[in-house]
TIRO-650560 format. One line per 10 residues: their letters; for each residue x, y, z of N, C-alpha, C. Coordinates in nm, 3 decimals, always signed. Layout:
A> X,Y,Z,X,Y,Z,X,Y,Z  ...
REM end
This chain:
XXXXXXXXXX> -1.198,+4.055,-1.547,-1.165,+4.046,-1.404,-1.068,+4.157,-1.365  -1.077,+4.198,-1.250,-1.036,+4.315,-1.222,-0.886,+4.243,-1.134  -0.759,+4.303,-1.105,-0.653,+4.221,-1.021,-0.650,+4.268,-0.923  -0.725,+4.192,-0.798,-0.756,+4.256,-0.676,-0.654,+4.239,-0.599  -0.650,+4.352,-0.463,-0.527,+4.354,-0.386,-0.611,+4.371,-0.279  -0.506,+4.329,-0.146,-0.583,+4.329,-0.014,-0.679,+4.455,-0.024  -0.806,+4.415,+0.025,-0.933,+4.553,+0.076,-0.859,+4.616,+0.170  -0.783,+4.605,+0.285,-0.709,+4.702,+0.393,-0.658,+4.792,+0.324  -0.598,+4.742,+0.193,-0.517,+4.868,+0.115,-0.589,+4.924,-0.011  -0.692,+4.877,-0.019,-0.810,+4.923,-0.166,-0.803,+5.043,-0.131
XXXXXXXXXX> -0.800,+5.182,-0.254,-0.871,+5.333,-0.227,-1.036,+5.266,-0.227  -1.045,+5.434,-0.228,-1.224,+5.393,-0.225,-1.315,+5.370,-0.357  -1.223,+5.433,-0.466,-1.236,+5.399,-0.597,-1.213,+5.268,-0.627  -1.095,+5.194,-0.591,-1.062,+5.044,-0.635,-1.167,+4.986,-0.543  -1.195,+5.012,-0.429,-1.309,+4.937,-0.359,-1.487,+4.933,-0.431  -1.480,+5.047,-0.480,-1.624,+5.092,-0.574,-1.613,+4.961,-0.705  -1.495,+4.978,-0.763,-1.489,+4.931,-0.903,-1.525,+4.772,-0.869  -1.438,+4.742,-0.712,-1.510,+4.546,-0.717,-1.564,+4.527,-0.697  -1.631,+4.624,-0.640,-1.822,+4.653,-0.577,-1.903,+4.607,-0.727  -1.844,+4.648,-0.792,-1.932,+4.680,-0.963,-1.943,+4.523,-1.037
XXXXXXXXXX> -1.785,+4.484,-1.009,-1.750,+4.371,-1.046,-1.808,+4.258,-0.989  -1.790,+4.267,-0.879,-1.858,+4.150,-0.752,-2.014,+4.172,-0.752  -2.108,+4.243,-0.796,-2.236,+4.270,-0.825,-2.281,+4.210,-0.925  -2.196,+4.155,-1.062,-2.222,+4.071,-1.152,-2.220,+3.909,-1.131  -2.134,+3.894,-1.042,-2.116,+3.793,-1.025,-2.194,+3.724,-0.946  -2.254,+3.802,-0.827,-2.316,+3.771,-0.723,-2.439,+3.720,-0.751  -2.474,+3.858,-0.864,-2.659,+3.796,-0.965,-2.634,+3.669,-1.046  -2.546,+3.625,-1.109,-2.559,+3.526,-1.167,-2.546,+3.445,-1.119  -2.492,+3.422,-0.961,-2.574,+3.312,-0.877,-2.579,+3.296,-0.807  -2.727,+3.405,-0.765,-2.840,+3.406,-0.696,-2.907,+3.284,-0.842
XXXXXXXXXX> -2.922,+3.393,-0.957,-2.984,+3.304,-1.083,-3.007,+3.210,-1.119  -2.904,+3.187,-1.101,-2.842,+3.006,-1.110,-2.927,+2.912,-1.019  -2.884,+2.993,-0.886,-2.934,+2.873,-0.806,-3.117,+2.896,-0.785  -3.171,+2.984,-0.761,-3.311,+3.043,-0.695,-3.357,+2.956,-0.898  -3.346,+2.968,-0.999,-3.406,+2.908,-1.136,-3.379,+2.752,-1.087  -3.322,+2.687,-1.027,-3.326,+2.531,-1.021,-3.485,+2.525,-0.966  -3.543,+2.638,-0.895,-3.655,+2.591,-0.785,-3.742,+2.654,-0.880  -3.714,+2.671,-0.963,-3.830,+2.806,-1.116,-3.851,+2.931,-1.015  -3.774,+2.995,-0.982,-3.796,+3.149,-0.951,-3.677,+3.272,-0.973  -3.736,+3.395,-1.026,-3.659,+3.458,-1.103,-3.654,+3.533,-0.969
XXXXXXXXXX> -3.524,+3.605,-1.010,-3.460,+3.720,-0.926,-3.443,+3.817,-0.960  -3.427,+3.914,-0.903,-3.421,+4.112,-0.942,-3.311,+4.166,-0.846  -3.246,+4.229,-0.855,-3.164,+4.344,-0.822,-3.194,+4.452,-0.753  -3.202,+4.470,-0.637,-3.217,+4.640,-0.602,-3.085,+4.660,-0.540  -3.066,+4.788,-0.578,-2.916,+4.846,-0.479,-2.975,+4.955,-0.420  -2.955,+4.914,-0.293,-3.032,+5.085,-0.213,-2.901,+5.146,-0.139  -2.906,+5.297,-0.081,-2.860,+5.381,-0.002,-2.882,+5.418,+0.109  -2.851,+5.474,+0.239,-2.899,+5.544,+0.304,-2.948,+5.689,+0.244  -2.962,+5.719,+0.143,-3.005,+5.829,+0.114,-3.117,+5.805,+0.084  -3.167,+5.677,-0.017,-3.295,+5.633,-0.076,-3.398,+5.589,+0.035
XXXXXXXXXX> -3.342,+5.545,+0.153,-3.415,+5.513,+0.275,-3.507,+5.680,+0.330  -3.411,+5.734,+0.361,-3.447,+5.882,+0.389,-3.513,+5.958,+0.361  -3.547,+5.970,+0.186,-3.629,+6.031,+0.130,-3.736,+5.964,+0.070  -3.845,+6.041,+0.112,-3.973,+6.003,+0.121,-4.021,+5.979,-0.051  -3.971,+6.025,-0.109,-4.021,+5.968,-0.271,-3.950,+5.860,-0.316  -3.843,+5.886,-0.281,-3.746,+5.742,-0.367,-3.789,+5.587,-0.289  -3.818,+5.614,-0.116,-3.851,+5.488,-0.018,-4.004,+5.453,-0.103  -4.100,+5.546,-0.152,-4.204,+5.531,-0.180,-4.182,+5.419,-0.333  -4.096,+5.460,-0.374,-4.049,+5.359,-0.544,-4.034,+5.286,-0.475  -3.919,+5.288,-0.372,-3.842,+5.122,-0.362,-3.954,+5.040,-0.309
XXXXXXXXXX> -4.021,+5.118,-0.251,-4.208,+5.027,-0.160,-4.266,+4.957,-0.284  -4.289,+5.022,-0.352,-4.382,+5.005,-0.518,-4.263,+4.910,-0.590  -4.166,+4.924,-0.560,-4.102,+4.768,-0.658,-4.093,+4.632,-0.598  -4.090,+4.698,-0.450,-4.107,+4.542,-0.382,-4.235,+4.472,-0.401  -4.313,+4.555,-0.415,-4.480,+4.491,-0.320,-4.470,+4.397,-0.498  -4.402,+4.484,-0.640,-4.469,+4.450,-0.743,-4.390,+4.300,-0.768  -4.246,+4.270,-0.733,-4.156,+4.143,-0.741,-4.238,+4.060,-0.667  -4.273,+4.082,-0.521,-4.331,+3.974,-0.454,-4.427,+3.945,-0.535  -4.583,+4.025,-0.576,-4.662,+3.986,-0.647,-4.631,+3.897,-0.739  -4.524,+3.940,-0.809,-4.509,+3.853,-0.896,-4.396,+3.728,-0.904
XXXXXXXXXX> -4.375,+3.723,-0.787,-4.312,+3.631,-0.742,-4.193,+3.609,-0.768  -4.081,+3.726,-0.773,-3.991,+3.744,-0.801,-3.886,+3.774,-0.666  -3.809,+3.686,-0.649,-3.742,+3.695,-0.576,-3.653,+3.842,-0.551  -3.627,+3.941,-0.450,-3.523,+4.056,-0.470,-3.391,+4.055,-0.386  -3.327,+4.084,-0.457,-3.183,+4.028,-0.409,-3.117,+4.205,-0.416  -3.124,+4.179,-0.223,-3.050,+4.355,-0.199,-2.962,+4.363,-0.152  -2.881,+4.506,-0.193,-2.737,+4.510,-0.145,-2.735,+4.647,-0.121  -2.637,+4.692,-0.060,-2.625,+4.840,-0.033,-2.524,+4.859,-0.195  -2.584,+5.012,-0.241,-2.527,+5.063,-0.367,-2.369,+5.047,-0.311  -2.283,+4.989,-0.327,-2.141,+5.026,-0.284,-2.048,+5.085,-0.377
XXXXXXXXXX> -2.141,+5.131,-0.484,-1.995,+5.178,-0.624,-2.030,+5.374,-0.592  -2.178,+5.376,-0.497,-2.186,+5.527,-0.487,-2.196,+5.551,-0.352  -2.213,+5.453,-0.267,-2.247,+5.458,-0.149,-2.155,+5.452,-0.054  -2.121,+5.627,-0.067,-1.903,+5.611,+0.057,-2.024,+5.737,+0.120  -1.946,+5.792,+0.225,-1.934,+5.881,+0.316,-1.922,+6.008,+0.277  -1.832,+6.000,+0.156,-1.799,+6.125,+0.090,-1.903,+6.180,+0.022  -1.998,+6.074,-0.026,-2.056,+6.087,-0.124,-2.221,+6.161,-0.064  -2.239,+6.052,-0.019,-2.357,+6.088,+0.069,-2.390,+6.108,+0.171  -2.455,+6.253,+0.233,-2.450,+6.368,+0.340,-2.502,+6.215,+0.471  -2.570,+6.130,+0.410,-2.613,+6.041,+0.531,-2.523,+5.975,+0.515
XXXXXXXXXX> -2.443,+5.883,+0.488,-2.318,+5.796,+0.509,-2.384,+5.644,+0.424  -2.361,+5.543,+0.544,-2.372,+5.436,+0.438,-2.478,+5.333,+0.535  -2.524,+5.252,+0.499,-2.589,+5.142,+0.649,-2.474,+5.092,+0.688  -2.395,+5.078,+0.655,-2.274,+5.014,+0.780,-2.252,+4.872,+0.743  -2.366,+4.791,+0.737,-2.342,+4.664,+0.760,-2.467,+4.574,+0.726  -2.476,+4.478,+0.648,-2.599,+4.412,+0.609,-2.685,+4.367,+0.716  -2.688,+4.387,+0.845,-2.792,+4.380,+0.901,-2.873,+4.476,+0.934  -2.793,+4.591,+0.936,-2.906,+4.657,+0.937,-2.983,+4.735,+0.781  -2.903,+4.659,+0.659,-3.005,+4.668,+0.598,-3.073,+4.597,+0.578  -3.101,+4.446,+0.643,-3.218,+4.358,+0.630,-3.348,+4.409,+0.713
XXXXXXXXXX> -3.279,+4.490,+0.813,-3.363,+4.546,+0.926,-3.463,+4.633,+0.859  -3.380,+4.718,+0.799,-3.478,+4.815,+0.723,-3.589,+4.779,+0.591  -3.472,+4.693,+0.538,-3.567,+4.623,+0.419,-3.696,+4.528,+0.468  -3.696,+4.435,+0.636,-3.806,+4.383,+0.635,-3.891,+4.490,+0.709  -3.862,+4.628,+0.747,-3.957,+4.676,+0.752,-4.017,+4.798,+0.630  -3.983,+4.789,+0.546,-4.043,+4.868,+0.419,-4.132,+4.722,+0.350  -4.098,+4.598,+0.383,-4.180,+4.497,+0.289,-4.250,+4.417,+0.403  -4.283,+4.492,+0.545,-4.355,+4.471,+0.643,-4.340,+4.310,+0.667  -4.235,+4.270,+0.676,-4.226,+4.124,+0.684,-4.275,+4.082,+0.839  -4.341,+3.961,+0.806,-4.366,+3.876,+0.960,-4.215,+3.825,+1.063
XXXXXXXXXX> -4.131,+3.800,+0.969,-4.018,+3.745,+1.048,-3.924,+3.805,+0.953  -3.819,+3.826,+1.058,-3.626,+3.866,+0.990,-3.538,+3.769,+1.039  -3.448,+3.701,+0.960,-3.364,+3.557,+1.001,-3.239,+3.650,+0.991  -3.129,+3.630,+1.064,-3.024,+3.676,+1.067,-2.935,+3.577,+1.081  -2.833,+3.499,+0.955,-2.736,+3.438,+0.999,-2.605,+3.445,+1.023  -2.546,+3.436,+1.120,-2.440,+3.434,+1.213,-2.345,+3.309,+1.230  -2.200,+3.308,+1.270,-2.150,+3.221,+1.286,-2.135,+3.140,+1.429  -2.190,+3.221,+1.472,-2.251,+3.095,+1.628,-2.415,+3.101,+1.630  -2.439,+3.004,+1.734,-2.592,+2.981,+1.740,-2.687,+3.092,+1.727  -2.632,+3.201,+1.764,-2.755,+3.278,+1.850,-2.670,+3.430,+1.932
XXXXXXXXXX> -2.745,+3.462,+2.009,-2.724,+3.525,+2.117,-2.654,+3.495,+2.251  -2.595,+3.467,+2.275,-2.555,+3.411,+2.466,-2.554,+3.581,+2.552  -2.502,+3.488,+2.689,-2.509,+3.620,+2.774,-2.334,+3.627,+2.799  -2.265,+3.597,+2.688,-2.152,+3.660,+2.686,-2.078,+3.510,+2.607  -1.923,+3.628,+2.509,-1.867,+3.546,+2.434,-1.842,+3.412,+2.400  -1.945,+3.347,+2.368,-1.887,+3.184,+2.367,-1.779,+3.129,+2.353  -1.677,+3.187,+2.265,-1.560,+3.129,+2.212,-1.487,+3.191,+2.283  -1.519,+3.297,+2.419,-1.372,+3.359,+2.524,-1.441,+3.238,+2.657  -1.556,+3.194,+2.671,-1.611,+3.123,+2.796,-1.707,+3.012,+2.773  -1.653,+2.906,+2.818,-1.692,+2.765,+2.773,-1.830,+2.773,+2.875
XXXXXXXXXX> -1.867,+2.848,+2.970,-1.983,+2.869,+3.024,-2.079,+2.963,+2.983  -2.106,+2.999,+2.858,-2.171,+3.084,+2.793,-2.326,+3.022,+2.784  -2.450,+3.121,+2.814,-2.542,+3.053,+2.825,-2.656,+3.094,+2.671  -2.687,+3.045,+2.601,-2.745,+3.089,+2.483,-2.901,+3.149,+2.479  -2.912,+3.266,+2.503,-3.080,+3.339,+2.534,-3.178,+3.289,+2.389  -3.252,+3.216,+2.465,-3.329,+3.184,+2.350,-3.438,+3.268,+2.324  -3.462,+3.350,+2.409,-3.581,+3.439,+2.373,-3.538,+3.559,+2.420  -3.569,+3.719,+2.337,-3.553,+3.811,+2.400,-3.665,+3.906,+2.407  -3.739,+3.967,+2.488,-3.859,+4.014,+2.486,-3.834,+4.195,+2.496  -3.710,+4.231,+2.554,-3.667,+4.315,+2.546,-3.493,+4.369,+2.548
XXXXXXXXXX> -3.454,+4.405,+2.458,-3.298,+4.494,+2.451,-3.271,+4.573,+2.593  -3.213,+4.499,+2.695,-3.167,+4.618,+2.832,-3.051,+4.573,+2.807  -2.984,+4.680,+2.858,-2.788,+4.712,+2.862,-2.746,+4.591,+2.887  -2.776,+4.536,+3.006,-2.712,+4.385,+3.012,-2.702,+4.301,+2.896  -2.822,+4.324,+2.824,-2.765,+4.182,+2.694,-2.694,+4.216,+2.602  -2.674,+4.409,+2.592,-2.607,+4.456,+2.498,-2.460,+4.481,+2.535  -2.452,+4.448,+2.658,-2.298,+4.458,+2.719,-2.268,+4.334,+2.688  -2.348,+4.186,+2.710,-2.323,+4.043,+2.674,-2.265,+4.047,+2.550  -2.288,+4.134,+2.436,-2.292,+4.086,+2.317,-2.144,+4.135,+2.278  -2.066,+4.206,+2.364,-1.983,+4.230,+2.276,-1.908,+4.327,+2.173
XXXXXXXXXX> -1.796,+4.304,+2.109,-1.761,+4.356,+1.983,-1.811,+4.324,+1.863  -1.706,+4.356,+1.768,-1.731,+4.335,+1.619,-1.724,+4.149,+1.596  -1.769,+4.109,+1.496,-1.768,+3.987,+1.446,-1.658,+3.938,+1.392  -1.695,+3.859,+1.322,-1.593,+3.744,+1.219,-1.540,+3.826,+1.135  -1.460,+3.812,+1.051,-1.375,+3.867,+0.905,-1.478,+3.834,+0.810  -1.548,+3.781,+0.855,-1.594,+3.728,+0.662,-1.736,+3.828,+0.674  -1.781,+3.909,+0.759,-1.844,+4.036,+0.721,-1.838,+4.142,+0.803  -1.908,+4.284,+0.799,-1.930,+4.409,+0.846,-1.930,+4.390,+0.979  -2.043,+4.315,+1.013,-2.138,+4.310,+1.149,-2.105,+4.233,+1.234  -2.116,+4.266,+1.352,-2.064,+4.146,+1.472,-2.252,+4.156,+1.531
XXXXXXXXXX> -2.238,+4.106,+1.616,-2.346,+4.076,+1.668,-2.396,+4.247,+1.788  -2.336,+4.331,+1.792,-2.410,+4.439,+1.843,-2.447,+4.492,+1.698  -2.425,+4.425,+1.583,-2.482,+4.566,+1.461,-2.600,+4.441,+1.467  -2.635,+4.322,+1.513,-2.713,+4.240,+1.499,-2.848,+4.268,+1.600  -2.843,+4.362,+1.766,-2.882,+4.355,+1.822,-2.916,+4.504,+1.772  -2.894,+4.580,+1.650,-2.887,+4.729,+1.600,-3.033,+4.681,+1.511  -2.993,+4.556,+1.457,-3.063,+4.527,+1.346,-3.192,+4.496,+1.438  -3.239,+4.419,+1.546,-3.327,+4.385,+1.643,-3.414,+4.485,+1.670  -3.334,+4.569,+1.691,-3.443,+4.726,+1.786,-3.503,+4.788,+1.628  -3.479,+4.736,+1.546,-3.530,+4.822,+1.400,-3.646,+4.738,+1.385
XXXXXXXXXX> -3.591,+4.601,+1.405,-3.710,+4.489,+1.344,-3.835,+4.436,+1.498  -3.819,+4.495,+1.626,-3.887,+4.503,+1.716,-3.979,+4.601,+1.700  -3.916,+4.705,+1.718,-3.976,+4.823,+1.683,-4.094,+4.832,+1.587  -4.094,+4.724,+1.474,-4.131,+4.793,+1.345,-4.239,+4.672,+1.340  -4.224,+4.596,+1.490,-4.353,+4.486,+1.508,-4.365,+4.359,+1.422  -4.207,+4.332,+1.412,-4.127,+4.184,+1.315,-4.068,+4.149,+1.429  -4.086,+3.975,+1.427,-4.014,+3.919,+1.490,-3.866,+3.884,+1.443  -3.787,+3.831,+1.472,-3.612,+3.848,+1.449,-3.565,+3.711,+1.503  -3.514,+3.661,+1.435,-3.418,+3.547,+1.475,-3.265,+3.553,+1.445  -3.173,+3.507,+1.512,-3.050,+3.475,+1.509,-3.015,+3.320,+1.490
XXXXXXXXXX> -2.943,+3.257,+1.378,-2.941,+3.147,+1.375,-2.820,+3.105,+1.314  -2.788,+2.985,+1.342,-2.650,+2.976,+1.316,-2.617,+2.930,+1.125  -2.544,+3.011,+1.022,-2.547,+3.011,+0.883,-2.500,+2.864,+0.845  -2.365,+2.822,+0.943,-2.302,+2.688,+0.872,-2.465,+2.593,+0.900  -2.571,+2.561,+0.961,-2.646,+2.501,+0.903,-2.767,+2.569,+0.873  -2.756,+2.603,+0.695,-2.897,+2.631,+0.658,-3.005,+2.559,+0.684  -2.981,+2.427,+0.672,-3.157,+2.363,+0.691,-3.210,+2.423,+0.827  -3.177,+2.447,+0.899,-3.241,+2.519,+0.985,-3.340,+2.638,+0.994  -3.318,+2.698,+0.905,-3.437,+2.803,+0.845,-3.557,+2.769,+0.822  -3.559,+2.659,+0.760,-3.723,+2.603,+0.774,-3.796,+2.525,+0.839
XXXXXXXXXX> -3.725,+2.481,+0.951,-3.760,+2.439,+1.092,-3.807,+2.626,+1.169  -3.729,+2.682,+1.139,-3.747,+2.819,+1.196,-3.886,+2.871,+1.155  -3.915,+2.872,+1.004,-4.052,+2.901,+0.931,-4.129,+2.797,+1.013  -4.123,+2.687,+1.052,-4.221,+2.628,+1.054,-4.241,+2.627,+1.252  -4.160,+2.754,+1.296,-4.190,+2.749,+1.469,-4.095,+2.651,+1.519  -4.043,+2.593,+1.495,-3.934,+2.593,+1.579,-3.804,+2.645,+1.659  -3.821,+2.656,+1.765,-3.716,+2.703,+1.886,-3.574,+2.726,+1.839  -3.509,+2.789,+1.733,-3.379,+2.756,+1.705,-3.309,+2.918,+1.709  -3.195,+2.856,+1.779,-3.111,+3.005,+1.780,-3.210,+3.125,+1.914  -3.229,+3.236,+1.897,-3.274,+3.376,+1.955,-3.361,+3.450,+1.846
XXXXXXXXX> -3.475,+3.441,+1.919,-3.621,+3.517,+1.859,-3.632,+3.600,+1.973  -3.591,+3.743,+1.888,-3.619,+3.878,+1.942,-3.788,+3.888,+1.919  -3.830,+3.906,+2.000,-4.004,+3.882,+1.975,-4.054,+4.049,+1.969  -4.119,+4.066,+1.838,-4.214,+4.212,+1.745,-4.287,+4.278,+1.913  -4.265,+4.388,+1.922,-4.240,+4.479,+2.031,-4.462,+4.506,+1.972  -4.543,+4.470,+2.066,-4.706,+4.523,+2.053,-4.683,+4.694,+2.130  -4.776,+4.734,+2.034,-4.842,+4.902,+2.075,-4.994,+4.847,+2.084  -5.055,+4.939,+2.202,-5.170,+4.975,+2.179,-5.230,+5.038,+2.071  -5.316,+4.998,+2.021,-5.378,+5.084,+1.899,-5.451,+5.237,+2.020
REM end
């Protein structure tokens, strides 16, 4: 175990090294728990650099399609022991939503769940206005809902809900639908799989062929 000190004051080296540390820990349970249901798990650590380039996105394509086949669960994270600013000419994704964004569109997913510590979406801060109204459907991203949304999020991650509405225009775009749903209750996810109304479904943006 490494003797951690506040992250505000981590270098970027002591921040890499619990990156390394906290990556062990994290797989052994995913492991733990995803083997109670008999399904194995895998590891990918991606970059904004590996996104970018057209041979390495082409591997990371070819390892997903081969885990799902084989029914292997993949458990992704942004590389964080190489993945600074300094390091790489593209920088970093910022924030795990928008690498779910990207990841369900390299594994062409039907739906992206995003959980959050309030319901959903509203048309402005719930916890500054007890009259906050919760958009249950969004068919399109205009300034108004992106002015609704706000700043940064909670402490306990990266993303507030505009890196959430960042993550939306990736997973619209890319012709995936998107939900926002609230994390303190998981069972809700599979009411969600199964069509039910819960939280904000950014609805998969149609092109003409």
């Amino acid at each position: 175990r490494l003797n951690v000190i506040d992250h505000k004051d981590a270098t970027v080296q002591e921040q890499q090294a619990y990156a390394a540390v906290g990556q062990a820990d994290l797989m052994t349970t995913y492991s733990r728990s995803f083997s109670e249901y008999g399904y194995n798990v895998a590891q990918i650590l991606m970059t904004r650099d590996d996104v970018d380039d057209p041979l390495t996105l082409h591997n990371i394509t070819n390892t997903f399609e081969e885990l799902i086949h084989r029914r292997v669960v993949p458990i992704i994270n942004e590389n964080d022991t190489v993945s600074t600013k300094e390091v790489y000419h593209n920088g970093t994704f910022g924030d795990n939503d928008a690498l779910s964004a990207i990841v369900a569109k390299i594994v062409k997913a039907d739906l992206l769940i995003l959980l959050s510590d309030i319901d959903g979406l509203y048309d402005c801060d719930p916890r500054k206005n007890v009259n906050a109204c919760l958009i249950s459907d969004v068919n399109k991203l205009t300034p108004d809902i992106v002015k609704g949304a706000g700043g940064s999020g909670s402490r306990r991650g990266t993303g507030g809900m505009i890196s959430k509405l960042s993550a939306a225009t990736i997973a619209m775009n890319a012709g995936i639908d998107m939900v926002i749903s609230n994390g303190s209750r998981p069972e809700e996810i599979a009411r969600i799989l199964q069509g039910e109304s819960i939280g904000t479904l950014f609805k998969a943006q149609t092109f003409d062929q």
